[in-house]
C-alpha positions as CSV (number, residue, x, y, z in Angstrom):
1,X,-21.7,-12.1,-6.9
2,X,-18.2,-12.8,-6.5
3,X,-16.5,-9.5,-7.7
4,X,-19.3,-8.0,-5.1
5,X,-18.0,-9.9,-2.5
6,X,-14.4,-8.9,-3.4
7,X,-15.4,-5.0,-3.6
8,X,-17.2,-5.6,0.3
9,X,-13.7,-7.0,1.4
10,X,-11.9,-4.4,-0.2
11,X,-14.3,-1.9,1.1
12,X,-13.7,-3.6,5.0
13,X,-10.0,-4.1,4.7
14,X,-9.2,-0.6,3.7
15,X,-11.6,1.0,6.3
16,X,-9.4,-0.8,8.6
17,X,-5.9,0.3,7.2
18,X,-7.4,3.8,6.7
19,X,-8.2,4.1,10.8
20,X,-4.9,1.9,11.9
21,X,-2.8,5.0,10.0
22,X,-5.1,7.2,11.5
23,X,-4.6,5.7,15.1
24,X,-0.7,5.0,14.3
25,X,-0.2,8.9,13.6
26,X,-2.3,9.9,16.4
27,X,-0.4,7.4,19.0
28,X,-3.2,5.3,19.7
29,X,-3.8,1.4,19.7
30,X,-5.4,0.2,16.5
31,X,-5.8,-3.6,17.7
32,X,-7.6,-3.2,20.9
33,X,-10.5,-0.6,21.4
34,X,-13.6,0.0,19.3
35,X,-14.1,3.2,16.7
36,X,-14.7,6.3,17.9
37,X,-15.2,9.9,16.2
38,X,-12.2,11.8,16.1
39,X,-14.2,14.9,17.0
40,X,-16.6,14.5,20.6
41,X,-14.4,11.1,21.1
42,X,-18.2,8.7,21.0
43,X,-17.8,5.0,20.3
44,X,-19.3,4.2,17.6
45,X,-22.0,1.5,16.5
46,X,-21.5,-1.6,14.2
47,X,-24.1,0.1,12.1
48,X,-21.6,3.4,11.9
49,X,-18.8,1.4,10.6
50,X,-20.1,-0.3,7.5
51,X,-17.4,1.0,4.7
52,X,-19.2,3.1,2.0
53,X,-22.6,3.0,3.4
54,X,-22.6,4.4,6.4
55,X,-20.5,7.5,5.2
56,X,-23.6,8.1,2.8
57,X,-26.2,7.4,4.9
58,X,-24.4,10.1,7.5
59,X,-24.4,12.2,4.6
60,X,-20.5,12.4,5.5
61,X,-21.0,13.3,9.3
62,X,-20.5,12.1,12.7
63,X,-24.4,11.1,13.5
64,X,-23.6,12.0,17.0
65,X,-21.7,15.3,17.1
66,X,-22.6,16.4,13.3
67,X,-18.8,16.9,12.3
68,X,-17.8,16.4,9.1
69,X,-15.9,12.8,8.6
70,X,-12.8,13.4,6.5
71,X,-13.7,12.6,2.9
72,X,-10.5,10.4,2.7
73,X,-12.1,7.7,5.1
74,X,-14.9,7.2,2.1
75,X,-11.9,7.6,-0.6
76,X,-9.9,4.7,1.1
77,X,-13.2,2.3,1.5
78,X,-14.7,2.8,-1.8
79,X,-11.2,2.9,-3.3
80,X,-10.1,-0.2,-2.1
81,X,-13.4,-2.5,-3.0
82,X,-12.5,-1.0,-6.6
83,X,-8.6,-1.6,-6.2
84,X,-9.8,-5.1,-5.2
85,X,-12.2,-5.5,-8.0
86,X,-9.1,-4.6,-10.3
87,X,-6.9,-7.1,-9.1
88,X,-9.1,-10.2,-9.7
89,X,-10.1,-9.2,-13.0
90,X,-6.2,-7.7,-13.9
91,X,-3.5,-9.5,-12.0
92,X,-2.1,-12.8,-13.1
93,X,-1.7,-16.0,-11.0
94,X,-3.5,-17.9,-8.6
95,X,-6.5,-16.8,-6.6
96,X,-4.2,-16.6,-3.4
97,X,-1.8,-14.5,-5.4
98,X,-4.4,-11.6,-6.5
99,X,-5.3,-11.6,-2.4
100,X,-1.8,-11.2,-1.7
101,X,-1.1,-8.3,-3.8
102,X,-4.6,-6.9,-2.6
103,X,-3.3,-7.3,1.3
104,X,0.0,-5.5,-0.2
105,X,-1.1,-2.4,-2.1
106,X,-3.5,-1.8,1.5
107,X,-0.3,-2.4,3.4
108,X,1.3,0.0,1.7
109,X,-1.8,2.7,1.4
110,X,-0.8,2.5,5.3
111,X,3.0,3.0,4.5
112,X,2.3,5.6,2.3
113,X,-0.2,7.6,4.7
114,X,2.3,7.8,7.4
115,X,5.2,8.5,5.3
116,X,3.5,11.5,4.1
117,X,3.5,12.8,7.5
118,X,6.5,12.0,9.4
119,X,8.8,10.5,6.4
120,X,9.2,7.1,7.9
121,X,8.0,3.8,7.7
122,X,7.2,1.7,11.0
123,X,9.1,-1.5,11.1
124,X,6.0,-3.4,11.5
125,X,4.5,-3.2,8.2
126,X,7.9,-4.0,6.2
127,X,8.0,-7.1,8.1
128,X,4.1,-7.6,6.9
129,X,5.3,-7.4,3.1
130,X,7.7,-10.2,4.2
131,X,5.3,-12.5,5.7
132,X,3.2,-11.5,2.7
133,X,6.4,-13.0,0.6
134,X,7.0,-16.2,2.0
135,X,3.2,-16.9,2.0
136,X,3.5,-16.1,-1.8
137,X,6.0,-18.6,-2.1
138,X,3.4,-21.6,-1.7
139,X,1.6,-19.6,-5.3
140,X,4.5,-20.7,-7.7
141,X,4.4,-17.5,-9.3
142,X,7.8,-16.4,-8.8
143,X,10.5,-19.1,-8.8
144,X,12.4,-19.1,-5.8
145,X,15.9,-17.9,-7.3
146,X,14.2,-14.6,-8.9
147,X,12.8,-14.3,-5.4
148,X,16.4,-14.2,-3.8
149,X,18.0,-12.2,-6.8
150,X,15.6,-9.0,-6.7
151,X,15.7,-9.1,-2.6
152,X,19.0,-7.7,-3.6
153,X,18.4,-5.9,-6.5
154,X,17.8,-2.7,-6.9
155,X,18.3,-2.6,-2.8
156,X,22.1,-3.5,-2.3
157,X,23.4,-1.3,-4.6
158,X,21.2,1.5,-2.9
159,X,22.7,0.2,0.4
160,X,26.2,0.8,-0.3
161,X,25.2,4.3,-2.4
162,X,23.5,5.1,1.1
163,X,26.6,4.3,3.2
164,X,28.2,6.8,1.1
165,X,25.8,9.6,0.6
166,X,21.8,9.3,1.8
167,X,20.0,9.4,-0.7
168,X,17.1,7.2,0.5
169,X,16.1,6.0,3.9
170,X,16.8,2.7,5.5
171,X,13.0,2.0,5.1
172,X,12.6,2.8,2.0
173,X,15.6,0.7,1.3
174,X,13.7,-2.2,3.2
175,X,10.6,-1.5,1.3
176,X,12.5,-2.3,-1.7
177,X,14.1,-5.5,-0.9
178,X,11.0,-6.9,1.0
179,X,8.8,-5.6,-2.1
180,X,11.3,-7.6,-4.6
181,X,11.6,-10.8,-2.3
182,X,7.7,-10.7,-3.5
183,X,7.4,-9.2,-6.7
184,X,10.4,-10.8,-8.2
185,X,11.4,-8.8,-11.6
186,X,8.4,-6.7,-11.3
187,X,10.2,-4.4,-8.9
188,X,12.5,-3.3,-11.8
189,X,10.0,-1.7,-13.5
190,X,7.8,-0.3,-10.1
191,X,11.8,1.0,-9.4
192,X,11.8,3.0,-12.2
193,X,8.6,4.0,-12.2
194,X,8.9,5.6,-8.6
195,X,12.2,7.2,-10.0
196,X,10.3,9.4,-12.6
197,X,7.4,10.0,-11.0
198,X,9.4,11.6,-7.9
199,X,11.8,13.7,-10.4
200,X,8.4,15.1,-11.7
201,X,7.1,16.0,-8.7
202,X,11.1,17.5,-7.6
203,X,10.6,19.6,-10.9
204,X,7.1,20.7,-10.4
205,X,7.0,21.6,-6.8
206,X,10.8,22.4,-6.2
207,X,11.4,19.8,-3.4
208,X,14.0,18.1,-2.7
209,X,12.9,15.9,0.2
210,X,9.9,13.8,-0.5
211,X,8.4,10.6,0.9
212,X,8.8,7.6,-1.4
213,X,6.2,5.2,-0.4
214,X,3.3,7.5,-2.3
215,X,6.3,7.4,-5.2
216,X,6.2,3.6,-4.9
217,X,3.1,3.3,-5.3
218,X,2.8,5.2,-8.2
219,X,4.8,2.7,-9.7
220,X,3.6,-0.9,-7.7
221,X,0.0,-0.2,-8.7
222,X,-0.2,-0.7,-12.5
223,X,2.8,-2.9,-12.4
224,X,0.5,-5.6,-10.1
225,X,-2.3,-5.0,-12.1
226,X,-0.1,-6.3,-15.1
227,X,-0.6,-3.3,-17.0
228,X,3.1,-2.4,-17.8
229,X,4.5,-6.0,-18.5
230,X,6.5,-4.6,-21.6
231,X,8.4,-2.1,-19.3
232,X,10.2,-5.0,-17.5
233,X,11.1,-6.6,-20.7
234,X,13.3,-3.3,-21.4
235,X,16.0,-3.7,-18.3
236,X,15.3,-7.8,-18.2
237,X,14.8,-11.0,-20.7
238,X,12.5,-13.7,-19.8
């Protein structure tokens, strides 16, 4: 009953971060008005907005207009009860921990949506991942001092390479130190991670631009999960 509980609040949480980077790239206001169909603009029913279900019982369409809903929104709510699911029965720590690092990887599903499309990061959600840190704080699972040492590391030095030649953006150099303040250590190894993964995709689709956060993640998600503990022990010592 519990891991179904967790999978609902997975399910609601990223059906909300899935329409606030919706509303965020389309300009609009995703506190204050209700849910509407992108297509013939109707406001839509408590009983149209139940993550997973309602997309099947729709059959994937607008009951209204009969417009196909993107398939991403059901992606994003059935992918985020499982990503939940995963990260009480994987991650290590305290309850309160596991939630944390379930609010950050939909934070950063958000970051990663709108970086795709317009290669920043709103200010906003890095300053989310840093309320996200401090309240981690209270969990014991970093120590303090790690806490302050990766704020800096791998960021700084990417700082002063920056102020010399960009090679990153200012958010994605934010992302990092925010991400470490929380993570502690663990952001070596997500670092590196996000480093090969976006030379692979350089090599296979000739780019040289390319938004990081989807890179990051790449890299955050089986870190968390506690799946590549042995990678950290290469670049640090416990």
């Amino acid at each position: 009953m519990y891991l179904f509980f967790t999978f609902l609040f997975g399910s609601v949480l990223f059906s909300f971060a899935c329409c606030m980077a919706d509303r965020i790239l389309d300009g609009e206001d995703f506190i204050h008005g209700r849910s509407h169909c992108g297509h013939c603009r109707h406001v839509l029913s408590w009983t149209d907005t139940i993550p997973v279900v309602s997309y099947l019982l729709c059959r994937g369409r607008c009951r209204y207009c009969g417009e196909r809903i993107p398939v991403h929104v059901f992606l994003w709510e059935s992918g985020g009860g499982v990503l939940a699911v995963c990260m009480q029965q994987l991650c290590t720590g305290s309850p309160l921990h596991r939630w944390i690092m379930i609010l950050y990887c939909a934070i950063l599903m958000v970051m990663s949506r709108i970086d795709r499309r317009t290669l920043s990061i709103p200010v906003f959600l890095q300053y989310g991942i840093a309320v996200l840190g401090a309240l981690d704080c209270l969990t014991g699972t970093v120590p303090l001092p790690e806490r302050l040492v990766f704020f800096l590391v791998p960021a700084l030095p990417l700082w002063i390479i920056c102020r010399l030649r960009p090679v990153m953006g200012r958010g994605d150099i934010r992302l990092l130190a925010w991400s470490g303040f929380l993570l502690g250590r663990q952001i070596i190894a997500v670092f590196v991670l996000s480093m090969w993964a976006g030379a692979a995709v350089c090599i296979i689709l000739r780019k040289r631009k390319l938004a990081y956060v989807p890179l990051f993640l790449a890299g955050i998600l089986p870190t968390v999960a506690g799946l590549i503990d042995p990678l950290v022990l290469l670049y640090l010592p416990k």
